[in-house]
C-alpha positions in Angstrom: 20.8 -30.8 -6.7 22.1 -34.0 -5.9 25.6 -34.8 -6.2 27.2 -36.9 -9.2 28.2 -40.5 -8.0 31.8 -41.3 -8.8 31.0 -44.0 -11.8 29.1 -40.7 -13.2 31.7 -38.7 -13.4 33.9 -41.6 -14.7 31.4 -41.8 -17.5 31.5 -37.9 -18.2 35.3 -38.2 -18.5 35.3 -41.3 -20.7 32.4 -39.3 -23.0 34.3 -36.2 -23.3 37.8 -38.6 -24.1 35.9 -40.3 -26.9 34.4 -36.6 -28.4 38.0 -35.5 -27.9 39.1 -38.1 -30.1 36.4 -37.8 -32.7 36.7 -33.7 -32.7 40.5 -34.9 -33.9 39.8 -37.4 -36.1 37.4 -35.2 -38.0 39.8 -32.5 -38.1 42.6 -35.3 -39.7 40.2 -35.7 -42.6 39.3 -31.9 -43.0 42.5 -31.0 -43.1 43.0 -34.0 -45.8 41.0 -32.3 -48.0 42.1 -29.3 -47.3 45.3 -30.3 -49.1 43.8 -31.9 -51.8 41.7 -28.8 -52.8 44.5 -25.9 -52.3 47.5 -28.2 -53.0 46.4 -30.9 -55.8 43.7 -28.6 -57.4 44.9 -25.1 -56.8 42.0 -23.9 -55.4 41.4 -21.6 -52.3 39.5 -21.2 -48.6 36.4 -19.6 -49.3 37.2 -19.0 -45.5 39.8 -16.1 -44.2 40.2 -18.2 -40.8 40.2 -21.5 -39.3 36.2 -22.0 -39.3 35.3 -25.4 -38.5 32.3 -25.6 -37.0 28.4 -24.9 -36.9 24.8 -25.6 -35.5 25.7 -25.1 -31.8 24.0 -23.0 -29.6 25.4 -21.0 -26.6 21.9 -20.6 -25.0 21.2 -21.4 -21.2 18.4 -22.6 -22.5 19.5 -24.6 -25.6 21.4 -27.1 -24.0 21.1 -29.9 -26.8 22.8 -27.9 -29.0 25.6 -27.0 -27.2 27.4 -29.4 -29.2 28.2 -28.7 -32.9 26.1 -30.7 -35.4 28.0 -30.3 -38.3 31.9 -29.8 -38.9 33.1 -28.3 -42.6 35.5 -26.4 -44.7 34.6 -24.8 -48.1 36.6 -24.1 -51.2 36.4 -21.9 -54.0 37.9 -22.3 -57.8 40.5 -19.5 -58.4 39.0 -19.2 -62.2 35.4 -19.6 -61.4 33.9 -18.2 -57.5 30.8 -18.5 -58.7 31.3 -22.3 -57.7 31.6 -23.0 -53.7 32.7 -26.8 -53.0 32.5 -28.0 -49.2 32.8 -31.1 -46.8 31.4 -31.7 -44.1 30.5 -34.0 -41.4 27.0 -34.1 -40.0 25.1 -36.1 -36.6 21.5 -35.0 -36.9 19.2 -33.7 -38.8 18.2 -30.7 -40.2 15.5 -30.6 -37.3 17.7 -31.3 -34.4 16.6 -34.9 -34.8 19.1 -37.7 -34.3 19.8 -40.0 -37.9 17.3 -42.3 -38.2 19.9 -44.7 -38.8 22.5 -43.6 -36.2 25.3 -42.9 -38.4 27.3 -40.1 -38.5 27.7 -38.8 -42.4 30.1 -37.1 -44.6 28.5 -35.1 -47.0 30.0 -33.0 -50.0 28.7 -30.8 -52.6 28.7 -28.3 -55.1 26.8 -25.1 -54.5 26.3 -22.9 -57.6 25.6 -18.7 -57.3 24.1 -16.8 -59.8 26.3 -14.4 -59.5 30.4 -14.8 -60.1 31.1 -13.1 -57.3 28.6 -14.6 -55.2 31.0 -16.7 -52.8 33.7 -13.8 -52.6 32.2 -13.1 -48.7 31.6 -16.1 -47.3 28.9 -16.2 -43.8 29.3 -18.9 -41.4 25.2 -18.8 -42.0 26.0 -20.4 -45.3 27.2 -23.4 -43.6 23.4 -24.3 -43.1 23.2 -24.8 -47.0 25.7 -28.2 -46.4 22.9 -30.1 -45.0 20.8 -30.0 -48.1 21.9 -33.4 -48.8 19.9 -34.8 -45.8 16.7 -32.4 -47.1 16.7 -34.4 -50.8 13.4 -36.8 -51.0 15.4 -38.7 -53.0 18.6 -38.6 -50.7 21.0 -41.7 -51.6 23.9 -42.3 -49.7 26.1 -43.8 -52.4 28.7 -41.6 -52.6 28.2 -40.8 -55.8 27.5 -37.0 -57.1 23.6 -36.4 -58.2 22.3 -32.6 -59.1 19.1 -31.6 -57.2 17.3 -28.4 -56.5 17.8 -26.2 -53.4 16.3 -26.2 -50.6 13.5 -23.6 -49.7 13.8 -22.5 -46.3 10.7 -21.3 -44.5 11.5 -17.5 -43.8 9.1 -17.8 -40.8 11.3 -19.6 -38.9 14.9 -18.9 -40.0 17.0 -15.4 -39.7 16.5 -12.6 -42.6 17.8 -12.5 -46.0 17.9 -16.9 -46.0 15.4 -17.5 -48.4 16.7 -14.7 -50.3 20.1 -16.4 -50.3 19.0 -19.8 -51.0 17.1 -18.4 -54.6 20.5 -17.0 -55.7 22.0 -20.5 -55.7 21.2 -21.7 -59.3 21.9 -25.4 -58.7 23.2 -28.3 -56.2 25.2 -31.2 -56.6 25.6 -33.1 -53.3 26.7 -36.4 -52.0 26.7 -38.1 -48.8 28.3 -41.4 -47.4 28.5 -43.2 -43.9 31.8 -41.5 -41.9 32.9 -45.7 -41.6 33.1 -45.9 -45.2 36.1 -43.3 -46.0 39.0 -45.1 -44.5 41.4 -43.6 -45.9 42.7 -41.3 -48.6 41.7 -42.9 -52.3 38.5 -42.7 -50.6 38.3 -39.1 -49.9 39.8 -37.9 -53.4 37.5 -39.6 -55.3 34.9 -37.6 -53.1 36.8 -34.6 -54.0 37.7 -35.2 -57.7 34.1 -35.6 -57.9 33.7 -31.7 -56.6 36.2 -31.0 -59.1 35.3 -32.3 -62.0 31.3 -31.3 -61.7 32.0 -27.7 -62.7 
């Protein structure tokens, strides 16, 4: 193996300096809303702990994922669990494929369970279900709040008990918007008043 040249490595540092600074950047706004949904709205972590992040791998032999490929929290109404709202912040797709469009997006959404308990234990595997925004044929990046079925996922190819997951969600409401477009905070609480206000 040959060694890096020394403009290499300068490049690997400067790469790592500018995730550094996105990885805190996206935590800025996720702990923005954060505050909005325990603080403004009184509602809670569907989360006991700090969990951020999902989609990476720790695989020798699943290097492109060693990066996380989406970044989220998720919050439950103290009057109605049945409801799970989230926010995220995805960079590829569902498939592992980059955006077609090279943005990075913040998506939001409303997951429904049939059951009122159905959010009381919260799995990191749910985190998946925050990229059914990118999975709509009719996906819209407006911002704006629009109802649309779940997802099916193919139980062939994803861990057990998924698809049997994914039918006890009743209904969807999701957004999604370019990352460049909420610069600042009226921006994200009108994101999140829309969460709010859809139950």
């Amino acid at each position: 193996m040959s060694e890096p040249q020394t403009s290499d490595s300068q490049t690997i540092a400067a790469t790592f300096h500018v995730l550094r600074r996105f990885c805190h950047n996206v935590a800025l706004l996720l702990e923005a809303s954060e505050n909005l949904f325990i603080d403004d709205y009184n509602w809670k972590s569907a989360l006991s702990y700090n969990l951020c992040v999902g989609g990476n791998s720790e695989s020798l032999e699943n290097p492109m994922q060693w990066f996380p490929t989406r970044f989220f929290r998720c919050y439950t109404p103290k009057d109605h669990p049945e409801h799970m709202a989230y926010v995220s912040v995805l960079f590829d797709l569902p498939d592992g494929q980059e955006m077609t469009d090279g943005q990075t997006l913040l998506t939001a959404g409303l997951l429904t369970h049939e059951s009122e308990d159905g959010w009381a234990k919260f799995r990191k595997d749910y985190s998946q279900y925050f990229k059914w925004h990118l999975l709509r044929d009719d996906r819209v990046d407006t911002a704006e709040l629009t109802i649309h079925t779940p997802y099916r996922w193919n139980t062939k190819s994803l861990p057990y008990n998924w698809e049997k997951n994914s039918r006890r969600i009743k209904q969807a409401k999701t957004l999604g918007v370019s990352i460049d477009r909420v610069t600042d905070s009226e921006g994200l609480q009108k994101i999140v008043k829309q969460l709010v206000d859809a139950i």
